[in-house]
KEKE-3310 file (N, C-alpha, C; in steps of 0.2 Angstrom, whole numbers, plus 5000, padded with zeros to 4 digits):
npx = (4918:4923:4914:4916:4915:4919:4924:4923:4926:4938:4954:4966:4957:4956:4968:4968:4957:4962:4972:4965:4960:4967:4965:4960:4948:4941:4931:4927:4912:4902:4901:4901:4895:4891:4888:4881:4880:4889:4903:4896:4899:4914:4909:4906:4916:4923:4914:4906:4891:4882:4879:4879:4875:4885:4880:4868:4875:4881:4874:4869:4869:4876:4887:4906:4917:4922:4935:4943:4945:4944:4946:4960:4955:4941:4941:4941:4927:4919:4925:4923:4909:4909:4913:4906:4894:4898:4908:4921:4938:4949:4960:4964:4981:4985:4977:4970:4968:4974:4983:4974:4962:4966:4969:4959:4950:4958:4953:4942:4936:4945:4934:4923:4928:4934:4941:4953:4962:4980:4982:4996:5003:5018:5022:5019:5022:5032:5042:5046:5046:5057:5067:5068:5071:5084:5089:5087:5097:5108:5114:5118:5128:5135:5122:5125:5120:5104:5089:5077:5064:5053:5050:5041:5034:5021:5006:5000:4988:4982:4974:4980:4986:4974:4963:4961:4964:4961:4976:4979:4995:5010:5017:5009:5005:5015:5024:5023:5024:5039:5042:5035:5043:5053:5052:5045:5057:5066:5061:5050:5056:5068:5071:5067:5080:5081:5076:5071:5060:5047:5036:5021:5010:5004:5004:5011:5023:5038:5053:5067:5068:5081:5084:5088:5091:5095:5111:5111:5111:5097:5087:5073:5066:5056:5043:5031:5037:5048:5053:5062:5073:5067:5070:5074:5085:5099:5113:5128:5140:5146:5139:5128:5111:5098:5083:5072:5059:5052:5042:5032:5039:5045:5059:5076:5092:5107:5125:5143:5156:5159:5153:5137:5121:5106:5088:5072:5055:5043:5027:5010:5003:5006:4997:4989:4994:4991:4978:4976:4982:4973:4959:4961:4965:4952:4944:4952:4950:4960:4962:4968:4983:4998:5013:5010:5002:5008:5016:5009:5004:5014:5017:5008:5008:5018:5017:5008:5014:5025:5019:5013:5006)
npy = (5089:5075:5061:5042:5027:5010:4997:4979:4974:4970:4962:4970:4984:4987:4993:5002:5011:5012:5021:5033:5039:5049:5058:5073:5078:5070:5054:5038:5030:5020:5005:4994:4976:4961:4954:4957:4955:4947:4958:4966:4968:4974:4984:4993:4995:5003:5014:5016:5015:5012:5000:4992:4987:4985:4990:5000:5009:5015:5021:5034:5049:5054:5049:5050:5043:5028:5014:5003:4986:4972:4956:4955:4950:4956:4968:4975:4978:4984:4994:5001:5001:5009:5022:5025:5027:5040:5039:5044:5035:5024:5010:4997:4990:4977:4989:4982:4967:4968:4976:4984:4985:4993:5006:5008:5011:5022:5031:5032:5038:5051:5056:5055:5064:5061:5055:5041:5031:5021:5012:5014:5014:5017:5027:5037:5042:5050:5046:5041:5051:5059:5050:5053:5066:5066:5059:5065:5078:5072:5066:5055:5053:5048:5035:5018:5006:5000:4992:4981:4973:4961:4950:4938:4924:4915:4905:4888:4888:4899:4913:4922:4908:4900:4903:4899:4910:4923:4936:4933:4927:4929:4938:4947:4951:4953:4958:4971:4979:4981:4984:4997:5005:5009:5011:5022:5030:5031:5031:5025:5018:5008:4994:4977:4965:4951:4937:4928:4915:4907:4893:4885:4872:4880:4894:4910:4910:4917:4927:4933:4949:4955:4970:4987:5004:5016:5011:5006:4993:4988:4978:4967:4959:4946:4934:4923:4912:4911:4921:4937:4947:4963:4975:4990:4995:5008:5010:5020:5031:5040:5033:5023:5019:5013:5008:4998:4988:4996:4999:5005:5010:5019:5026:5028:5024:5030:5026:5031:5035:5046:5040:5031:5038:5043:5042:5051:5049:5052:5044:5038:5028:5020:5020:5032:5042:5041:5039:5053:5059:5055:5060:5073:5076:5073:5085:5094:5094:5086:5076:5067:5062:5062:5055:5046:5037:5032:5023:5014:5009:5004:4994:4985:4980:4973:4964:4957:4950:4944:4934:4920:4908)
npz = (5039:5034:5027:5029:5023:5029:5018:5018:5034:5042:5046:5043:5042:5054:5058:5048:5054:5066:5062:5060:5070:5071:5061:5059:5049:5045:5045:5050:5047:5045:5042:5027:5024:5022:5033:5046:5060:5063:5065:5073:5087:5085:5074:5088:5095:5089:5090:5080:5070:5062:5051:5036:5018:5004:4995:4996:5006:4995:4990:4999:5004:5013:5013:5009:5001:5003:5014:5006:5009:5004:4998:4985:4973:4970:4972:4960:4954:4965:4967:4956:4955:4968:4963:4952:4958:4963:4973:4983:4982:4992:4993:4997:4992:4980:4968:4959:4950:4936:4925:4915:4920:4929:4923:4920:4929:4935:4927:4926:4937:4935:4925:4932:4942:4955:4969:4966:4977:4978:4993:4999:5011:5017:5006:5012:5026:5037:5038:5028:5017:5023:5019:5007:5007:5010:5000:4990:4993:4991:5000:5004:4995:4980:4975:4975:4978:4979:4992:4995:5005:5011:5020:5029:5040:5033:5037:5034:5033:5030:5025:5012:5006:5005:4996:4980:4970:4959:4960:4972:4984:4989:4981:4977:4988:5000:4991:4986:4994:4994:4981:4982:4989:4982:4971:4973:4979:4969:4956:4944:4932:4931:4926:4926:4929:4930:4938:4952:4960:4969:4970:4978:4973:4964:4971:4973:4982:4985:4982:4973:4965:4954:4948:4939:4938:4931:4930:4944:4954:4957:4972:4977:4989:4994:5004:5008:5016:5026:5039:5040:5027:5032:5029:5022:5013:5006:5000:4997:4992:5004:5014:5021:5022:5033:5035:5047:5044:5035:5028:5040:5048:5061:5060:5054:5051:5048:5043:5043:5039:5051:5060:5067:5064:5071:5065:5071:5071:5077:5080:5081:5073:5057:5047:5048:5040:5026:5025:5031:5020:5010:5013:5012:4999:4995:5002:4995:4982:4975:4961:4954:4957:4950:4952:4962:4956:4942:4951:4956:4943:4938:4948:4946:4934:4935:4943:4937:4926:4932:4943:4949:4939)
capx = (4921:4923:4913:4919:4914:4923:4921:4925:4928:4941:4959:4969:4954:4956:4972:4964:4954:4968:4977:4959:4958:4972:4963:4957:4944:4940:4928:4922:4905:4898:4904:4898:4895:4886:4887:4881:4881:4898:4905:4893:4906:4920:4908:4903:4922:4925:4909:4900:4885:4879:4879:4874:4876:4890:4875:4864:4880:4883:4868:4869:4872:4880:4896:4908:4920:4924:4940:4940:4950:4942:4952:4960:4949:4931:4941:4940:4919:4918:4929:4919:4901:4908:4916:4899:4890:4900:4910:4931:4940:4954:4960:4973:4985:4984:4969:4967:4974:4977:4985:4970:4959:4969:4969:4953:4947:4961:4950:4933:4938:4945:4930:4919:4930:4934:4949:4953:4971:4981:4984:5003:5005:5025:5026:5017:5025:5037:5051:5050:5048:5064:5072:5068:5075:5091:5092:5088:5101:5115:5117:5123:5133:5133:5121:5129:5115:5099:5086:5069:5064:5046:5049:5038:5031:5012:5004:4998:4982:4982:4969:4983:4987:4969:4960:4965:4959:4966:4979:4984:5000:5017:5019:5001:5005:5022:5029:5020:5029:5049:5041:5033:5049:5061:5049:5044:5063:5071:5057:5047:5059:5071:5070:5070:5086:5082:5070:5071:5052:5046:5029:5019:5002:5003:5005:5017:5029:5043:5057:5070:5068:5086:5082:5091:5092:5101:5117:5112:5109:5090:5084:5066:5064:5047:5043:5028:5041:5051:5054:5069:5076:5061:5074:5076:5096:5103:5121:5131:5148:5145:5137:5123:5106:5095:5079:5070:5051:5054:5033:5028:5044:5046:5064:5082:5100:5115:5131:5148:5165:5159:5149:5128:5117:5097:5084:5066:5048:5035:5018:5005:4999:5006:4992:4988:4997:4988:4969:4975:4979:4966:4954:4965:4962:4944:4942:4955:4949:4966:4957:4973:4992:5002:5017:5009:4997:5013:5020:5003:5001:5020:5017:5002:5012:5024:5014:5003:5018:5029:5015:5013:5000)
capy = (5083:5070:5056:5039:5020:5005:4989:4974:4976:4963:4962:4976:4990:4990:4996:5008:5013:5018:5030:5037:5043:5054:5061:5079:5082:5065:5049:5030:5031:5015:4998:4990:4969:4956:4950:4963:4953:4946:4963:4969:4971:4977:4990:4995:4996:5009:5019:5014:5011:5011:4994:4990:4983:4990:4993:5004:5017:5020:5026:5035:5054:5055:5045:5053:5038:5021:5012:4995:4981:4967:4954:4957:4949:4958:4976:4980:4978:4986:5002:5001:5003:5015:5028:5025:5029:5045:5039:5044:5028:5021:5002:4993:4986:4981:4989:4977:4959:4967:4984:4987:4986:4999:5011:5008:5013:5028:5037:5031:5043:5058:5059:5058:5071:5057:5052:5033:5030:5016:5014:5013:5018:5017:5032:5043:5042:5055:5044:5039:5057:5059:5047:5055:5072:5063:5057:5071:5084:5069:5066:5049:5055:5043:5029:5012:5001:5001:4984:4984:4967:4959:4942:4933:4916:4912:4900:4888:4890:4909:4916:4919:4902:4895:4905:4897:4918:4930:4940:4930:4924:4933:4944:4952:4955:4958:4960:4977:4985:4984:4988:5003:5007:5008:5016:5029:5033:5029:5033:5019:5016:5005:4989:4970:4961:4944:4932:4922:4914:4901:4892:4877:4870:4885:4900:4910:4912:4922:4928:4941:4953:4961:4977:4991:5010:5019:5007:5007:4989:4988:4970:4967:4952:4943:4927:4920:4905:4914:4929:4938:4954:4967:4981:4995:4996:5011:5013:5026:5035:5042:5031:5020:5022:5008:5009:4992:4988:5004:5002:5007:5014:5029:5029:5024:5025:5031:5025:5034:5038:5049:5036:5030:5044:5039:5048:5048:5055:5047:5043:5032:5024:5023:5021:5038:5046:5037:5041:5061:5060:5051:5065:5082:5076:5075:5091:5101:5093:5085:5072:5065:5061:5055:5051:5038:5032:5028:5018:5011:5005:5000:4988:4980:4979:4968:4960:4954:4950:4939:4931:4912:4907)
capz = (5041:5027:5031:5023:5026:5026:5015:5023:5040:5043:5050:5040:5042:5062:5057:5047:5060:5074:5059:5057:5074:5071:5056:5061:5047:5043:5051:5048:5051:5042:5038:5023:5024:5020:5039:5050:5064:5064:5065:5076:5093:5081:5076:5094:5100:5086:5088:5072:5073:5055:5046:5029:5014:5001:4989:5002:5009:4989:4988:5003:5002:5016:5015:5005:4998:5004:5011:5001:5013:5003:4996:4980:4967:4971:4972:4953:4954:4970:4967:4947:4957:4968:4957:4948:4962:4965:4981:4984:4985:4993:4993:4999:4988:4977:4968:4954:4948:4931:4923:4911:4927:4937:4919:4915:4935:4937:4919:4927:4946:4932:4924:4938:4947:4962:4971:4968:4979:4981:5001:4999:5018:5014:5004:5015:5032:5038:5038:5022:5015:5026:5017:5000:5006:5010:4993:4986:4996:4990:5009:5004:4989:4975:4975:4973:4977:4984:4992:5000:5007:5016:5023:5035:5039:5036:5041:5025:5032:5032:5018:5006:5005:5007:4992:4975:4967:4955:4965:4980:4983:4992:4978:4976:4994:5004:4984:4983:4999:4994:4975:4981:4993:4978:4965:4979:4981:4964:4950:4942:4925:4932:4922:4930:4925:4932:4945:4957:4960:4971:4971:4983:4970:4962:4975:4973:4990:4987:4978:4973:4960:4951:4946:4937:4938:4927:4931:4950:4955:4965:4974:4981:4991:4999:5005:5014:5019:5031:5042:5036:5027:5031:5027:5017:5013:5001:5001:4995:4992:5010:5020:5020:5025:5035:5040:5046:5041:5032:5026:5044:5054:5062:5061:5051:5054:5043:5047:5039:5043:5055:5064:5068:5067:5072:5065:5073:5067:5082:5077:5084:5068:5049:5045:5048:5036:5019:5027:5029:5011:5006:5016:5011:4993:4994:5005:4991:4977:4971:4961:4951:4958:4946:4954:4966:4950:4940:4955:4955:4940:4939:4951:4944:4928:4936:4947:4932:4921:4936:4949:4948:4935)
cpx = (4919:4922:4915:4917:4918:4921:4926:4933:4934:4949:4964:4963:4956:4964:4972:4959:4957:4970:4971:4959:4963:4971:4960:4948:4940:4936:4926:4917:4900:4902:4899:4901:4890:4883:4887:4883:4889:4903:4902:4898:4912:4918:4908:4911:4924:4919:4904:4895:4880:4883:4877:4877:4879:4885:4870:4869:4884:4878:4866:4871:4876:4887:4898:4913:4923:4933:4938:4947:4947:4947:4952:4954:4945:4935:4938:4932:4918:4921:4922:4911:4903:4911:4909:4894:4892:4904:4918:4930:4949:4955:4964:4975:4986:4978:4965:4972:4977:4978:4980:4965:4958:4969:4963:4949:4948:4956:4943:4934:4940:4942:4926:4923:4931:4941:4949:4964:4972:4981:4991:5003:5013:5026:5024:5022:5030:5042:5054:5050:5054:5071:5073:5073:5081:5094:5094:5096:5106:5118:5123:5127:5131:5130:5122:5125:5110:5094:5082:5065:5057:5045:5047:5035:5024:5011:5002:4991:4978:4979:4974:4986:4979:4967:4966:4962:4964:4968:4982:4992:5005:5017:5015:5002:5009:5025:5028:5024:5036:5045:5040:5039:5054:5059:5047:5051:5066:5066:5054:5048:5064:5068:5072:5073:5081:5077:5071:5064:5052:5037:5027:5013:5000:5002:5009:5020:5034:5046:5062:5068:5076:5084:5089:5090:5095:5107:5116:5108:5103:5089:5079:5068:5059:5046:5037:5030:5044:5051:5061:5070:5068:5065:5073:5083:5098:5109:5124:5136:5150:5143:5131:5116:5103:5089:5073:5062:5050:5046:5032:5033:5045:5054:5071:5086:5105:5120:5136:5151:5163:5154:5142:5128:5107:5093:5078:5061:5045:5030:5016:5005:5003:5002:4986:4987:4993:4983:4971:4975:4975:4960:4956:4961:4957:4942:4944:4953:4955:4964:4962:4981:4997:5009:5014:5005:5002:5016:5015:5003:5009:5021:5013:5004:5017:5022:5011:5008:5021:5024:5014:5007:4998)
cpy = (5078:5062:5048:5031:5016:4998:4983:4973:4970:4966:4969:4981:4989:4995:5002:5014:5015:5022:5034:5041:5048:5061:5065:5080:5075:5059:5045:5032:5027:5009:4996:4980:4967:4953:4954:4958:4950:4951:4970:4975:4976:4984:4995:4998:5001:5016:5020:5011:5012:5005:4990:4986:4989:4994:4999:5010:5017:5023:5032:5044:5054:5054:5047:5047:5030:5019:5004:4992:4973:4963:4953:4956:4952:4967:4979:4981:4982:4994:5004:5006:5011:5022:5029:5029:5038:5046:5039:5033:5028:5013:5000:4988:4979:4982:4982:4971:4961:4973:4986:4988:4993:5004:5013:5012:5017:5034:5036:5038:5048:5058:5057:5063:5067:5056:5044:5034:5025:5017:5009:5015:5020:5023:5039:5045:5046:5053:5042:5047:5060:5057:5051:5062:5072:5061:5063:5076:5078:5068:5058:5050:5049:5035:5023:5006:5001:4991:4986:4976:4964:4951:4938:4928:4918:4908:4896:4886:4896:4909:4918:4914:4897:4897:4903:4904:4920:4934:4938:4926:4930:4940:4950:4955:4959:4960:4966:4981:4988:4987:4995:5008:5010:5014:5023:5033:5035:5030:5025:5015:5012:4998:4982:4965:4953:4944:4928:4919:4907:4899:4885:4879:4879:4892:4901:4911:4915:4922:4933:4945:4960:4966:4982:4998:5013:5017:5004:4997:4990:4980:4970:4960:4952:4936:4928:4914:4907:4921:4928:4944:4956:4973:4984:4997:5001:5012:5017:5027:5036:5041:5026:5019:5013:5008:5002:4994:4994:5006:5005:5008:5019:5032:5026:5029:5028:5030:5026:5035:5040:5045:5034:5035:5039:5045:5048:5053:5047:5047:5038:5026:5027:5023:5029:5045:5045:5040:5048:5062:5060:5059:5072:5080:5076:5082:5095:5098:5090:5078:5066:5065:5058:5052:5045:5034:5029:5023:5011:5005:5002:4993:4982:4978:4973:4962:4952:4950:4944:4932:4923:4909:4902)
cpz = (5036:5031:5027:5026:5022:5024:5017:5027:5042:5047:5050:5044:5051:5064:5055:5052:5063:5068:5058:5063:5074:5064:5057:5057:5043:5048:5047:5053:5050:5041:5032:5022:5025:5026:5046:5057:5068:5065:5069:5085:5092:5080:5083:5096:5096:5086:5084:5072:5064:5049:5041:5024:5009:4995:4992:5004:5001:4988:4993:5004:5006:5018:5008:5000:5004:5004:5010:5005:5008:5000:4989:4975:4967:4971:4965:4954:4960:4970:4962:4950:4959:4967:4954:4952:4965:4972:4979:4985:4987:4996:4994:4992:4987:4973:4965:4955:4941:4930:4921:4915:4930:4931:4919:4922:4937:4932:4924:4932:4942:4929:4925:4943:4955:4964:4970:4969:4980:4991:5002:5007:5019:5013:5009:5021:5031:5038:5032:5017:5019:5023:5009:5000:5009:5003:4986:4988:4995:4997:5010:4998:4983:4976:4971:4972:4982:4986:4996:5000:5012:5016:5029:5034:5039:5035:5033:5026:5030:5024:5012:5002:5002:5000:4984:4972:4962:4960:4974:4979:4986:4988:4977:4982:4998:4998:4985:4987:4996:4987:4977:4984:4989:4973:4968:4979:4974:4955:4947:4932:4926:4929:4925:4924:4926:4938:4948:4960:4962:4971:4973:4978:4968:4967:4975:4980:4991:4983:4978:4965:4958:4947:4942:4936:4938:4929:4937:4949:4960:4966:4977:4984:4995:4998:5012:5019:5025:5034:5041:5034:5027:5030:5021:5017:5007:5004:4997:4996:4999:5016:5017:5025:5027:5037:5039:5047:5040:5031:5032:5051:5056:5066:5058:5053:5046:5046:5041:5041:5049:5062:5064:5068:5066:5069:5066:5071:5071:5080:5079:5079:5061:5046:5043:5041:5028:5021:5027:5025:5007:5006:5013:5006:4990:4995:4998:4984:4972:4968:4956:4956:4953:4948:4956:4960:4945:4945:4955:4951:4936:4940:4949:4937:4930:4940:4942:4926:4926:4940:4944:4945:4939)
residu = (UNK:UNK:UNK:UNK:UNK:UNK:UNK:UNK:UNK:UNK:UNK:UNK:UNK:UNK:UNK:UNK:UNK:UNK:UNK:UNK:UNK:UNK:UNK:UNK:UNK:UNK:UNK:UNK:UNK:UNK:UNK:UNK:UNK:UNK:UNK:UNK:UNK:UNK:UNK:UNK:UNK:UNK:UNK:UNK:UNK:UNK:UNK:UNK:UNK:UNK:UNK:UNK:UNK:UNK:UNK:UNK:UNK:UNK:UNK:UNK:UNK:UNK:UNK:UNK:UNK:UNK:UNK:UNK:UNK:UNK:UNK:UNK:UNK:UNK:UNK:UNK:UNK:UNK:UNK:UNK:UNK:UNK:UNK:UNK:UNK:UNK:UNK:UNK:UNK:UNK:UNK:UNK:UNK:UNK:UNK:UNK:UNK:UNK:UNK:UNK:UNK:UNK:UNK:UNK:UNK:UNK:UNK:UNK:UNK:UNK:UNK:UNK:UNK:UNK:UNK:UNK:UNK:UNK:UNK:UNK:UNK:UNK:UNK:UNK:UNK:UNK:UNK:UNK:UNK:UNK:UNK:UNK:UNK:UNK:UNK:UNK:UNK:UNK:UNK:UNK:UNK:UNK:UNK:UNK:UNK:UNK:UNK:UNK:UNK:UNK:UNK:UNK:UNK:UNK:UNK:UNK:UNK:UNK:UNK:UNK:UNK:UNK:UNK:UNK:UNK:UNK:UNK:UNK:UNK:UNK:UNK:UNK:UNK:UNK:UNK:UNK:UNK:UNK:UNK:UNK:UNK:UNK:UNK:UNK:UNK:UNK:UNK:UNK:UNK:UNK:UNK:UNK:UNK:UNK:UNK:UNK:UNK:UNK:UNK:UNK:UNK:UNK:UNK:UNK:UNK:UNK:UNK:UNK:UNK:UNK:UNK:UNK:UNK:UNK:UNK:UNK:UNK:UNK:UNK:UNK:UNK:UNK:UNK:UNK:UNK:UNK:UNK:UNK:UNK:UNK:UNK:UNK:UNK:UNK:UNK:UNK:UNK:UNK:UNK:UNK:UNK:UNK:UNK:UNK:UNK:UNK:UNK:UNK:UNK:UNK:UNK:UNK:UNK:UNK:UNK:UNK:UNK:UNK:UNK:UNK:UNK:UNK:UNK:UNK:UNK:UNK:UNK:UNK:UNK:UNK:UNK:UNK:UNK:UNK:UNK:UNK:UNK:UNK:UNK:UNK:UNK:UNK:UNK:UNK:UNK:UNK:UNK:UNK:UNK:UNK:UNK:UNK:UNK:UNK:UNK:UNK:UNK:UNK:UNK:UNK:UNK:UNK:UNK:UNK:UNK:UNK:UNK:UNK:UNK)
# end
């Protein structure tokens, strides 16, 4: 059993927590915070009863790697220790604020022999592996155009708004999804034609992103301003593929000559699916991916290169 604590416990991690419970070989058995008591209840209703300090469960033999929920800024120093410290990592997106960050983090994890993963939840899920063996087996015949979309309203007191940091802002956030949607499906060498970028006192709030892949036109779009396209749309010679809040769906449509077809994969939690990874990979020693490590550091390439100075 691959035991693993998590660093600050806050809104996202409870979600990590329900895909945990579906994780066979795998347990949160520690929180790490500066505020035991605030998080005292939170622990109790998950069973956790060991609460410390992030600098005490590194040191700690028994906890094998860390998931990092903190907000962006403080991940790079916080992975940095514990890769140092000899502890797996997984972090929510995205790891770093900067490429050379996330290069300099991926080299530290292979040569300590560590896993450090993003937690794309996206690419893992059954649906979206569904989708890929669609594209593959040419189910929609020649792609024409593809789009992957994360539009909701927050609030403009909501903690992406409130923190003036490195890494906050729409893009740092819901940008990362349709990014990983595309580069996940379509390879990470598609080249952005053009922007569309909006900013309130310097946050950024939303956008589109025109893309290119190998002739194929791609579109991301994200806004903190409205709710709106959360889709993923490829269309095709043969039909066109739909699947909405594609990061955490457990199911899309193709519709073509021949009519709707539905296609479903149940699962409790998407969350799930990114923690088994995380855990296999420690158990079997798979201590590099490079597919998702290019998508990775793709992202934070564009991130670092677009987002609203």
């Amino acid at each position: 059993m691959i035991q693993i604590a998590v660093a600050g416990p806050g809104r996202i991690s409870r979600r990590f927590l329900e895909g945990m419970k579906d994780v066979p070989n795998g347990r949160v058995c520690a929180f790490a915070t500066r505020n035991p008591d605030r998080v005292r209840e939170y622990a109790e209703a998950y069973q956790i009863h060991q609460i410390d300090s992030f600098d005490a469960l590194c040191k700690d033999p028994s906890i094998r790697g860390f998931y990092v929920s903190t907000p962006n800024h403080v991940h790079y120093d916080m992975i940095r220790q514990a890769l140092l410290s000899g502890k797996h990592v997984i972090c929510e997106k995205p790891v770093t604020v900067t490429a050379d960050q996330l290069k300099e983090l991926f080299e530290l994890a292979r040569s300590n022999n560590l896993v450090l993963m993003e937690a794309h939840k996206t690419l893992y899920t059954p649906t979206f592996q569904s989708i890929k063996e669609v594209l593959k087996n040419q189910e929609l015949g020649t792609i024409l155009e593809a789009s992957a979309g994360f539009c909701r309203k927050e609030p403009h007191d909501a903690e992406e708004w409130r923190l003036n940091t490195p890494g906050k802002g729409a893009l740092y956030d819901v940008g990362c999804y349709g990014l990983a949607g595309l580069f996940g499906l379509f390879g990470t060498k598609m080249t952005v034609v053009s922007t569309d970028q909006c900013s309130v006192s310097g946050t950024d709030t939303g956008g589109v992103f025109h893309m290119d892949c190998d002739g194929i036109p791609m579109t991301m779009r994200y806004s903190f301003e409205e709710d709106g396209d959360c889709d993923l749309r490829i269309r095709g010679s043969k039909g066109t593929l739909t699947c909405t809040s594609f990061w955490k769906s457990d199911r899309y449509w193709i519709q073509s000559d021949d009519g709707e077809k539905e296609y479903q994969f149940p699962f409790r939690s998407e969350f799930t699916f990114e923690a088994q990874r995380f855990i296999d990979r420690i158990e079997n020693g798979i201590i590099s991916d490079p597919e998702t490590e290019s998508i990775s550091l793709r992202i934070i390439e564009l991130l670092e290169t677009f987002s609203a100075k």
